[in-house]
MIKEDREN-536764 format. One line per 5 residues: their letters; for each residue x, z, y of N, C-alpha, C. Coordinates in nm, 4 decimals, always signed. Each point is the difference from the previous one (the first is absolute). Layout:
% MIKEDREN-536764
a	X:Z:Y:X:Z:Y:X:Z:Y ~ ...
% end
This chain:
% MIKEDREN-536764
xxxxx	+13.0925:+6.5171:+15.4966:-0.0720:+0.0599:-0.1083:-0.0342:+0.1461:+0.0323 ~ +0.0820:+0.0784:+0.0764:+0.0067:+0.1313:+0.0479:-0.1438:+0.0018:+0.0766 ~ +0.0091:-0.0500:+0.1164:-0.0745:-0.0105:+0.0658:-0.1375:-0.0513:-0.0554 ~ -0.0166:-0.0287:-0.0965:-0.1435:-0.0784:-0.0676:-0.0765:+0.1510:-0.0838 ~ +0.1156:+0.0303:-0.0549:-0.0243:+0.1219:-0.0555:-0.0288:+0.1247:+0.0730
xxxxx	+0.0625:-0.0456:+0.1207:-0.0210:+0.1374:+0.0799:-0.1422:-0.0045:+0.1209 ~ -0.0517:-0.1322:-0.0442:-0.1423:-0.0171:+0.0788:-0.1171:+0.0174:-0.1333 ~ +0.0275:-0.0417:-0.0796:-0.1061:+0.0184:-0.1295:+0.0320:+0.1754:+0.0136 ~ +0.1037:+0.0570:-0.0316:-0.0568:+0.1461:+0.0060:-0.0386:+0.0595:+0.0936 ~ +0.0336:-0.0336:+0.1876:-0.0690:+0.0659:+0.0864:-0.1571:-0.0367:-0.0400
xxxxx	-0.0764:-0.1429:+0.0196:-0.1045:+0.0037:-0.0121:-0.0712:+0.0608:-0.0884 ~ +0.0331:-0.0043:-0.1352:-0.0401:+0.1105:-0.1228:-0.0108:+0.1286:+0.0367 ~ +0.0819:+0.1040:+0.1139:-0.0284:+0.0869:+0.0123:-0.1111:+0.0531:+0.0634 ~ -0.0329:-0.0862:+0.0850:-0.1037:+0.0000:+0.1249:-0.1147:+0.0346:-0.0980 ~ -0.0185:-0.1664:-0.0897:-0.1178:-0.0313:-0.0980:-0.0146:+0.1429:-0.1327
xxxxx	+0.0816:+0.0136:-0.0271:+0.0329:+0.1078:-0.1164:-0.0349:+0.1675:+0.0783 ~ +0.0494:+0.0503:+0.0813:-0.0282:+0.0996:+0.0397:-0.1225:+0.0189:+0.1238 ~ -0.0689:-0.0945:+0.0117:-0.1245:-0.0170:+0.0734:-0.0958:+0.0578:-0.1408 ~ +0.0426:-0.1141:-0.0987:-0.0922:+0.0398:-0.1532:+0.0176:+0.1323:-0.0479 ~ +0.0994:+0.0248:-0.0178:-0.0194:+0.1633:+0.0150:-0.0319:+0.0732:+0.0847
xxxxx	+0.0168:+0.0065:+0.0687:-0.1236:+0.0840:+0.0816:-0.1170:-0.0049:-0.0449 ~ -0.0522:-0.0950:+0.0082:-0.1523:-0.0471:-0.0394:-0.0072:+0.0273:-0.1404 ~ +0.0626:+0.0134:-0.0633:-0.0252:-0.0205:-0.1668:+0.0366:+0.1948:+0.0193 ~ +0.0707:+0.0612:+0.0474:+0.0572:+0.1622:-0.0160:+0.0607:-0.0165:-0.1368 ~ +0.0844:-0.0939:+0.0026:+0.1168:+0.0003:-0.1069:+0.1708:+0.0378:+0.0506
xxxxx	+0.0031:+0.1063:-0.0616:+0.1968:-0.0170:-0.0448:+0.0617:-0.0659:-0.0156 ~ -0.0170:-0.0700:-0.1372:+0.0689:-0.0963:-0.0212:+0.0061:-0.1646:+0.0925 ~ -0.0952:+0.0002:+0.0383:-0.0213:-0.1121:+0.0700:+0.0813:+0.0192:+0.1611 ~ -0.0492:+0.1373:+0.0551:+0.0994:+0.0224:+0.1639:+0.1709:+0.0094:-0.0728 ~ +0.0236:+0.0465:-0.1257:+0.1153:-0.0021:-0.0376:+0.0766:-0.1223:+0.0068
xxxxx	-0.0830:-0.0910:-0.0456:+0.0619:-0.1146:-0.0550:+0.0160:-0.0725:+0.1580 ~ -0.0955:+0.0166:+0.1008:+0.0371:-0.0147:+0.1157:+0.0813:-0.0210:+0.0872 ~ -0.0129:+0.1713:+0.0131:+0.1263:+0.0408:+0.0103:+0.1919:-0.0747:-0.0178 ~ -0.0219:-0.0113:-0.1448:+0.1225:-0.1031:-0.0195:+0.0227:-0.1109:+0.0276 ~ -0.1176:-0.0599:+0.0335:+0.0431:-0.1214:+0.0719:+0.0271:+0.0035:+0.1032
xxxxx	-0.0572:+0.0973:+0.0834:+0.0917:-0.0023:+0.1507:+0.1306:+0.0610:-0.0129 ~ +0.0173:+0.0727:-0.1147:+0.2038:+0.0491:-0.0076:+0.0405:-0.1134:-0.0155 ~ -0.0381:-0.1139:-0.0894:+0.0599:-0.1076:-0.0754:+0.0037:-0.1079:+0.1415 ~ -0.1163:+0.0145:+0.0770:+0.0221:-0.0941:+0.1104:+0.1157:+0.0105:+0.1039 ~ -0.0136:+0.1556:+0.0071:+0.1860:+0.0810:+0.0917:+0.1217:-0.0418:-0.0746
xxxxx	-0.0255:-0.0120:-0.1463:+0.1232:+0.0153:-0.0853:+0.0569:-0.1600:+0.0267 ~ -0.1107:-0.0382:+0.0100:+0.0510:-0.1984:-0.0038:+0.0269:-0.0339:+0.1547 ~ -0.0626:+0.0597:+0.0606:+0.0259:+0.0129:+0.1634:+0.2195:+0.0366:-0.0055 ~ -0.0052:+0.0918:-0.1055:+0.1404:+0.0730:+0.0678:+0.0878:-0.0971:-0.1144 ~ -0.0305:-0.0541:-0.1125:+0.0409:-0.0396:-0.1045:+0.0542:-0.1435:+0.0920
xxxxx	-0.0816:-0.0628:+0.1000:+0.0025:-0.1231:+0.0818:+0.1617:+0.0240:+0.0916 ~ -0.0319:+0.1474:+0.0740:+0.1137:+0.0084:+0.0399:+0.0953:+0.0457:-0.0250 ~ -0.0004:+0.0233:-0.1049:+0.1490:+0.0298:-0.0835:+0.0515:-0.1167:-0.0879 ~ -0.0834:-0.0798:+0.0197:+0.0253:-0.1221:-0.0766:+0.1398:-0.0873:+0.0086 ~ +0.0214:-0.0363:+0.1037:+0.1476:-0.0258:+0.0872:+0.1197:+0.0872:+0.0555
xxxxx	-0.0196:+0.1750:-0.0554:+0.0840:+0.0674:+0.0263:+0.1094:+0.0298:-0.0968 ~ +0.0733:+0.0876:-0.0025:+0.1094:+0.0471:-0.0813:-0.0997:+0.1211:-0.1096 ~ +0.1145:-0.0484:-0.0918:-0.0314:+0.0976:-0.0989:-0.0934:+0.1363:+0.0518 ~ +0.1217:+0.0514:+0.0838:-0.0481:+0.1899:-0.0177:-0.1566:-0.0300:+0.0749 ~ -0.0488:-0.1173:+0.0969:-0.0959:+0.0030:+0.0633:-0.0892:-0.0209:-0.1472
xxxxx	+0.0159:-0.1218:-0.0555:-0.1383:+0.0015:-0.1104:-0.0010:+0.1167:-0.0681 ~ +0.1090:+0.0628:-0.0344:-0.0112:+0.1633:-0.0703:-0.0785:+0.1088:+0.0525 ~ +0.0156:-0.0243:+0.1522:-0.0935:+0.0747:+0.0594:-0.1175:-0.0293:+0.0017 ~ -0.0517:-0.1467:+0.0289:-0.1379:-0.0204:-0.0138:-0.0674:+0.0537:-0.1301 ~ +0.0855:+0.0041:-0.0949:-0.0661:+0.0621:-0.1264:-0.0205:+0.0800:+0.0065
xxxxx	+0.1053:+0.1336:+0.0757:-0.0480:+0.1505:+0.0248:-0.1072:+0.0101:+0.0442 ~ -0.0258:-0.1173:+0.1495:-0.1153:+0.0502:+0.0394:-0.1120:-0.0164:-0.1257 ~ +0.0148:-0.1317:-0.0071:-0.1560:-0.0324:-0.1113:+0.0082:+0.1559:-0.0839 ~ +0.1335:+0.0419:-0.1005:-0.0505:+0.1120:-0.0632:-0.0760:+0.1278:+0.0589 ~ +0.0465:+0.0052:+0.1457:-0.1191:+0.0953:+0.0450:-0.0594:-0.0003:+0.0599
xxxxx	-0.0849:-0.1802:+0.0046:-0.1068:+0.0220:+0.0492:-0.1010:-0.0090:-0.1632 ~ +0.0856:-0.0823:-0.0963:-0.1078:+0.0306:-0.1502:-0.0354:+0.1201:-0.0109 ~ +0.0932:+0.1287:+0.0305:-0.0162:+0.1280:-0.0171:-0.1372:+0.0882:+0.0896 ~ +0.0369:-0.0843:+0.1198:-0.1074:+0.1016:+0.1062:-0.1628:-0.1077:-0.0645 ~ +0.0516:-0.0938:-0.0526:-0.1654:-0.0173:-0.0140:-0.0377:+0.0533:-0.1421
xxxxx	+0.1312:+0.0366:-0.0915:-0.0613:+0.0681:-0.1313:-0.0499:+0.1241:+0.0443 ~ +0.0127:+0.0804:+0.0970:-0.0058:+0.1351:+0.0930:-0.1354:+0.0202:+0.0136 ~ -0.0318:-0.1331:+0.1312:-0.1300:+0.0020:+0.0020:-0.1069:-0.0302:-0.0793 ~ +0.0366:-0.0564:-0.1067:-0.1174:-0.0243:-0.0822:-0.0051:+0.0815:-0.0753 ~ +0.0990:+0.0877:-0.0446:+0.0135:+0.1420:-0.1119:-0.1349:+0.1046:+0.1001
xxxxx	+0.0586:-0.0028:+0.1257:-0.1016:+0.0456:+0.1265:-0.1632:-0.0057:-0.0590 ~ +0.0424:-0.1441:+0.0886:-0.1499:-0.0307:-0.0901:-0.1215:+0.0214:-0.1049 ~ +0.1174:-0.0281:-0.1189:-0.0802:+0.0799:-0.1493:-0.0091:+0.1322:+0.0186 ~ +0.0686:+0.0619:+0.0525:-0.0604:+0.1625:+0.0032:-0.0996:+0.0077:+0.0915 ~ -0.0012:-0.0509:+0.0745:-0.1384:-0.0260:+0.1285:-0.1067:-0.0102:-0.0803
xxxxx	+0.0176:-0.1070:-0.1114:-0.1600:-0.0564:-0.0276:+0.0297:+0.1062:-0.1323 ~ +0.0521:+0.0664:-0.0373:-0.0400:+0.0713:-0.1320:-0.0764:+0.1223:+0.0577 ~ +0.0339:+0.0377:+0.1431:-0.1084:+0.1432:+0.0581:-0.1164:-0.0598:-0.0025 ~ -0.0322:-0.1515:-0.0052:-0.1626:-0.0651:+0.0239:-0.0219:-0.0372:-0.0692 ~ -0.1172:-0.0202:+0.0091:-0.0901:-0.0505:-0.1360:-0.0699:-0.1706:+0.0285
xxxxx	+0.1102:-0.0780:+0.0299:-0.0220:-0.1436:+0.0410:+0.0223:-0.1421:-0.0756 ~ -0.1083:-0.0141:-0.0529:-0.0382:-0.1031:-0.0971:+0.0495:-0.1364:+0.1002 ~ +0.1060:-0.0841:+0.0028:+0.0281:-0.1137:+0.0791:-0.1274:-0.1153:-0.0685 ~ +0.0023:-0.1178:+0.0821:-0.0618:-0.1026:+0.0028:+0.0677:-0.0966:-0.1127 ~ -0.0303:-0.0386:-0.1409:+0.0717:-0.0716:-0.0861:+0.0064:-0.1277:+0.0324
xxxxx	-0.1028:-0.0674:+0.0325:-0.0251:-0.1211:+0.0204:+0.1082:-0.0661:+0.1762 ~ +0.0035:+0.0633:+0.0370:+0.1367:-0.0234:+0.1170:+0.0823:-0.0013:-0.0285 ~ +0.0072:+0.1592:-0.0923:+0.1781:-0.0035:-0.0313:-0.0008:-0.1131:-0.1124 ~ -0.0385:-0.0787:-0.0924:+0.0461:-0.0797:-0.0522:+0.0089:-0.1411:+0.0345 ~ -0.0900:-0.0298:+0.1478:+0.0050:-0.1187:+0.0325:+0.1354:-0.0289:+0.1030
xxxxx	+0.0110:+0.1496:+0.0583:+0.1589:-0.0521:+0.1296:+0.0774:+0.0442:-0.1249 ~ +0.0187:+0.0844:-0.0842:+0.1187:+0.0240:-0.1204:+0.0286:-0.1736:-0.0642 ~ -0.0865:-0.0800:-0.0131:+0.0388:-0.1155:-0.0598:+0.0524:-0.1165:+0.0639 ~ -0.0836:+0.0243:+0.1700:+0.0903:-0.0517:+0.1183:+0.1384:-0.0030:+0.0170 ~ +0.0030:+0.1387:-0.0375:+0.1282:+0.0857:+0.0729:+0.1296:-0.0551:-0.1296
xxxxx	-0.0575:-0.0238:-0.1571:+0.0492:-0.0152:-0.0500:+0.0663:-0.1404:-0.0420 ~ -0.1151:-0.0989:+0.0227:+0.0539:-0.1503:+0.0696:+0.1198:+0.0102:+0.1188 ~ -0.0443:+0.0801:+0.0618:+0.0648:-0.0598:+0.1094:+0.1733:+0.0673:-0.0025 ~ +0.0023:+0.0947:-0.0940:+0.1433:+0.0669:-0.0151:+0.0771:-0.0609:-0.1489 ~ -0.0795:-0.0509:-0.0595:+0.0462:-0.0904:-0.1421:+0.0645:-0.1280:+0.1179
xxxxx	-0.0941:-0.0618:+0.0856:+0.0955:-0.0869:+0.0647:+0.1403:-0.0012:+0.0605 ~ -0.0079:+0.1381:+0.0805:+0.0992:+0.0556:+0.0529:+0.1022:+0.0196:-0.0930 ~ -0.0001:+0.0403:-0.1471:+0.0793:+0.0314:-0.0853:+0.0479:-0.1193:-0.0559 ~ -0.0630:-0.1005:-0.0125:+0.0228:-0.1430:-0.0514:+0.0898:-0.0021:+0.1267 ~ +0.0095:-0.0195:+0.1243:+0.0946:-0.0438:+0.0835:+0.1403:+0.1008:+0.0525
xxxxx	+0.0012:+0.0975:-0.0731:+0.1414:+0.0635:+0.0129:+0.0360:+0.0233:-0.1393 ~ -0.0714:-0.0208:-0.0882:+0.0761:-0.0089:-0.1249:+0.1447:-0.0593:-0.0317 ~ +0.0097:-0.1589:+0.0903:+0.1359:-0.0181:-0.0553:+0.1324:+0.0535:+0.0682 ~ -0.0317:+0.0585:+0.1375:+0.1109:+0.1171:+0.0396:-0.0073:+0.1704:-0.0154 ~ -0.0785:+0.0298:-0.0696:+0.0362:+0.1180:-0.0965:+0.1545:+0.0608:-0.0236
xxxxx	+0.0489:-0.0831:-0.0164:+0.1539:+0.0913:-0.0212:+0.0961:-0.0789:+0.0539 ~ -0.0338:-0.0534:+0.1211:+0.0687:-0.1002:+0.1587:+0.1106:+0.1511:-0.0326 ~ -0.0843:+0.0942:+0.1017:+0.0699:+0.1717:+0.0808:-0.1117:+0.0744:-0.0239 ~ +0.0704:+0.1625:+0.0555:-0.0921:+0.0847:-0.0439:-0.1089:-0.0203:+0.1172 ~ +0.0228:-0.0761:+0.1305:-0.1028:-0.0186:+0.0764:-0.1238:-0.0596:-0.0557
xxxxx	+0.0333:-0.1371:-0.0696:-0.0755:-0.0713:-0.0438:-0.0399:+0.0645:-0.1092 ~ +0.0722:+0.0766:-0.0962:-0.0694:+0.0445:-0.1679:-0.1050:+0.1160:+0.0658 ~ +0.0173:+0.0822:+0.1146:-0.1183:+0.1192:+0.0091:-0.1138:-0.0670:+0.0901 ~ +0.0167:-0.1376:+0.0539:-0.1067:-0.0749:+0.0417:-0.1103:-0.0061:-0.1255 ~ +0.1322:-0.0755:-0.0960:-0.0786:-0.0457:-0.1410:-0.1377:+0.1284:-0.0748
xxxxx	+0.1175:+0.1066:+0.0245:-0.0914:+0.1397:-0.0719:-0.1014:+0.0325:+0.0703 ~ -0.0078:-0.0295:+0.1737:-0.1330:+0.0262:+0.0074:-0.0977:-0.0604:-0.0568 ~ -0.0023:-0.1246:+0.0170:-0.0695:-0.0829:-0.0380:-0.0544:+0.0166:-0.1255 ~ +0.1102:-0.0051:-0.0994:-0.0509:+0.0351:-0.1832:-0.0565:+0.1512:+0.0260 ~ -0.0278:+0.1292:+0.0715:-0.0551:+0.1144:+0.0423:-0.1609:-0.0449:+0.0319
xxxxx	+0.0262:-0.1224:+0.0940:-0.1815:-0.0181:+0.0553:-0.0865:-0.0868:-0.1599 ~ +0.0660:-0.0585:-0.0637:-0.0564:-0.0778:-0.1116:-0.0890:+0.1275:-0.0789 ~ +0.1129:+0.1077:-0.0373:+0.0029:+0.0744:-0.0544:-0.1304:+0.0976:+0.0599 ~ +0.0274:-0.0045:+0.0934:-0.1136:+0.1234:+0.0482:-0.1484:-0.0751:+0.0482 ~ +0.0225:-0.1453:+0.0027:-0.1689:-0.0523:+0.0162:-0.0235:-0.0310:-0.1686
xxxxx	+0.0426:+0.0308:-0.0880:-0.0270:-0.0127:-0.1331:-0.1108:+0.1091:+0.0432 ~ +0.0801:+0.1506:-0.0334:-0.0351:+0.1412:+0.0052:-0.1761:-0.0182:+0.0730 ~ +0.0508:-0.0039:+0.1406:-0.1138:-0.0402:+0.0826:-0.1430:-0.0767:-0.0871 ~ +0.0655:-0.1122:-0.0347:-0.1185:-0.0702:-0.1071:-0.0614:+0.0858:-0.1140 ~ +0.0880:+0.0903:-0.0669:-0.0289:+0.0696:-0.1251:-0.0686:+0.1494:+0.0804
xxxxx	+0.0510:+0.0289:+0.1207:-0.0930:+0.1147:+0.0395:-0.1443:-0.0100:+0.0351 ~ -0.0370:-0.1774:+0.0765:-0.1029:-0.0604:+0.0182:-0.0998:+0.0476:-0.1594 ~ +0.0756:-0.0513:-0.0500:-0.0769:-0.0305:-0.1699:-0.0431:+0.1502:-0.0205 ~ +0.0941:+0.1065:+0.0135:-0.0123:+0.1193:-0.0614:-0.1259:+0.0812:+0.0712 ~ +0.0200:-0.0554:+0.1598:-0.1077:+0.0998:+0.0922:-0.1283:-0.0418:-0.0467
xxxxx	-0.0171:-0.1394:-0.0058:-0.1221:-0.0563:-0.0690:-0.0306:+0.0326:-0.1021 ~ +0.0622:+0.0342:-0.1482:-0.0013:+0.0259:-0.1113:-0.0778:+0.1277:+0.0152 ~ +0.0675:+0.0746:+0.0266:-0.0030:+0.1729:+0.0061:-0.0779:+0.0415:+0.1254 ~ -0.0324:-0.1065:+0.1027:-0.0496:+0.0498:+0.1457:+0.0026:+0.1593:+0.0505 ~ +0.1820:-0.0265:-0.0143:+0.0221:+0.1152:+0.0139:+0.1114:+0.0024:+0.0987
xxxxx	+0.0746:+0.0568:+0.0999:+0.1123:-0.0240:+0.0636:+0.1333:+0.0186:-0.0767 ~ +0.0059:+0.0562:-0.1088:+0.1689:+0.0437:-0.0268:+0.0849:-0.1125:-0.0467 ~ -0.0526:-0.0864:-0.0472:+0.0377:-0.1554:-0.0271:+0.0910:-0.0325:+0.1455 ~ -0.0420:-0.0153:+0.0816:+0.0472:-0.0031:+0.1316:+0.1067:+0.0922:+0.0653 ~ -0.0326:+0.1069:-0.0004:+0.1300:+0.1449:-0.0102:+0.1023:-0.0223:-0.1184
xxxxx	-0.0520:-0.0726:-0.0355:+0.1089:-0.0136:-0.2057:+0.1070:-0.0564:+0.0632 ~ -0.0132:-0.1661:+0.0237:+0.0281:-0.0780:+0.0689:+0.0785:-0.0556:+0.0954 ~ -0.0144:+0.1421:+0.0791:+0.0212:+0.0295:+0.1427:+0.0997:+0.0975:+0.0109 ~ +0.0075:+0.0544:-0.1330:+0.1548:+0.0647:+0.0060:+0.0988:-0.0760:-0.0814 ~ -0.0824:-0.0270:-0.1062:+0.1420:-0.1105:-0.0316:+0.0529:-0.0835:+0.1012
xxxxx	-0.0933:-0.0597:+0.0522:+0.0748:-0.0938:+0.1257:+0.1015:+0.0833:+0.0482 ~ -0.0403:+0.1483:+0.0624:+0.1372:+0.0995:+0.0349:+0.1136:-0.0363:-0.0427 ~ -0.0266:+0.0014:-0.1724:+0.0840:+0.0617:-0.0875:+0.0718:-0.1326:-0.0384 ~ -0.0592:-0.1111:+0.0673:+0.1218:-0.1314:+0.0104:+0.0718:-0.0004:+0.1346 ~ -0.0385:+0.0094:+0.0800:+0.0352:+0.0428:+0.1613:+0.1579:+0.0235:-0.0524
xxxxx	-0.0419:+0.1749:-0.0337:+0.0968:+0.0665:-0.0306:+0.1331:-0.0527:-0.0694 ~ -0.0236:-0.0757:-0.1593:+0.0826:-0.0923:-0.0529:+0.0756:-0.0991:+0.0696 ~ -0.0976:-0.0550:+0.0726:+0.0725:-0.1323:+0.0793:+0.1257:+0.0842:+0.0639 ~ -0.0840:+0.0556:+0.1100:+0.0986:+0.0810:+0.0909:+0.1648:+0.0798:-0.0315 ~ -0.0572:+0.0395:-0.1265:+0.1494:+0.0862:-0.0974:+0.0660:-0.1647:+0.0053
xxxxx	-0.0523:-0.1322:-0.1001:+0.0958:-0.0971:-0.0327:+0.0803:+0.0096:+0.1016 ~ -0.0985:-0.0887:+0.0940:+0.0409:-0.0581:+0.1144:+0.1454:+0.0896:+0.0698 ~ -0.0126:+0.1087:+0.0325:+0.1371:+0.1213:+0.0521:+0.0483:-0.0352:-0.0725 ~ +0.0355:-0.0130:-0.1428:+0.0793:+0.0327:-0.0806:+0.0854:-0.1094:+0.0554 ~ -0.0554:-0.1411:-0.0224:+0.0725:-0.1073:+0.0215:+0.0481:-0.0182:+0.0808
xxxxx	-0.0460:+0.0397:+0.1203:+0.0051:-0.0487:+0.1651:+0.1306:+0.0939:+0.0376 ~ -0.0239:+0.1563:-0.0238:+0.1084:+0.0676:+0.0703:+0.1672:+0.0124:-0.0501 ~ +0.0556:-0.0729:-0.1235:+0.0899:-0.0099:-0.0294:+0.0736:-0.1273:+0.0813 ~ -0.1140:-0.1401:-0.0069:+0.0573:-0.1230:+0.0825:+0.0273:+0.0543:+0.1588 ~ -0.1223:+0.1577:+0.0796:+0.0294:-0.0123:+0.1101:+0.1453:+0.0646:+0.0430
xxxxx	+0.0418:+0.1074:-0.1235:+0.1074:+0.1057:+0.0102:+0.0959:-0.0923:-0.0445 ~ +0.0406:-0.1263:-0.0636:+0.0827:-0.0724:-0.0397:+0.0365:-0.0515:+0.1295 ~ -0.1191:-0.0470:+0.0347:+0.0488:-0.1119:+0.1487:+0.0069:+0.0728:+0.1593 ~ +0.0218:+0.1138:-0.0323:+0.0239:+0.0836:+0.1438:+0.0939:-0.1167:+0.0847 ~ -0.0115:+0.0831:+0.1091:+0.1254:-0.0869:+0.1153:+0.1235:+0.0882:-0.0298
xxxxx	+0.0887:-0.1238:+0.0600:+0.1525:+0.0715:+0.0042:+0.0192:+0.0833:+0.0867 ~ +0.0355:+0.1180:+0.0223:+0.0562:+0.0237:+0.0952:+0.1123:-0.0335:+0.1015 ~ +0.0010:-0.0490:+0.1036:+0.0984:-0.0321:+0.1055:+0.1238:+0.0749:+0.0290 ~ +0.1201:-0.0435:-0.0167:+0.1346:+0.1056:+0.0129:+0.0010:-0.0106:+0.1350 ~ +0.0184:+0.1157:+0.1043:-0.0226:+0.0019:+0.1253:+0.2015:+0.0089:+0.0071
x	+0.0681:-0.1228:-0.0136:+0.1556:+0.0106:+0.0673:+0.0485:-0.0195:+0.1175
% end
């Protein structure tokens, strides 16, 4: 299932951040973006799968900072496009946003029922409910740039996505670094 999930989000990224480009959307390279963390996260989520505790604890650390470095860059981002004056392409961003959003509702349908397996598996889960969440946004920024044919719909958007990044990332530590400081190694009595 890991692995199914972790090919639906590499390919989404390719498809998703090609469209941004072309479209000069935020929200859309954002949402990107996360699918290639989410594709590493299930990549490392795979191999921590069969390890000891403190190892899946760690895989969570990592995932929390790699959610973080991509809330980073996309905070990046929105300040990038707020110095410009760049009206994105609506009609793209809402056709890969609804792609993107099929195709991560699936993904979420298939780790839903190990959600609270471990914290390996529950911050798998949170990315996932993160990408639902942010190809919504994506869809509603589509609507807004069109509405208003204006870019800030898109910058709007594009920091909230940050500003879930960020959330995930706080959960995720919270949970992860107590199981990893619980399950340290023993130390060896050298007699």
């Amino acid at each position: 299932m890991l692995v199914i999930v972790l090919v639906i989000n590499l390919l989404m990224f390719f498809a998703e951040f090609g469209a941004g480009l072309f479209a000069r959307s935020t929200a859309l390279m954002a949402d990107s973006v996360d699918m290639l963390g989410d594709a590493l996260v299930y990549g490392l989520s795979l191999y921590a799968l069969k390890r000891s505790l403190r190892w899946r604890a760690g895989a969570a650390l990592v995932k929390a900072a790699v959610i973080a470095a991509f809330g980073i860059w996309v905070f990046v981002e929105v300040v990038r496009k707020l110095m410009g004056d760049i009206t994105p392409t609506a009609e793209t961003m809402g056709v890969f946003g609804a792609i993107a959003l099929v195709a991560n509702l699936a993904c979420l349908a298939m780790l839903y029922r190990f959600r609270n397996r471990d914290v390996n598996l529950s911050s798998t889960f949170e990315c996932s409910r993160n990408d639902v969440i942010a190809n919504t946004g994506v869809l509603i920024a589509a609507g807004g740039v069109a509405w208003f044919n204006a870019g800030w719909p898109d910058i709007l958007v594009g920091g909230v996505i940050a500003l879930l990044f960020f959330r995930s990332a706080i959960k995720v530590l919270g949970e992860a670094w107590p199981q990893f400081r619980a399950a340290r190694p023993q130390a060896v009595a050298l007699d």
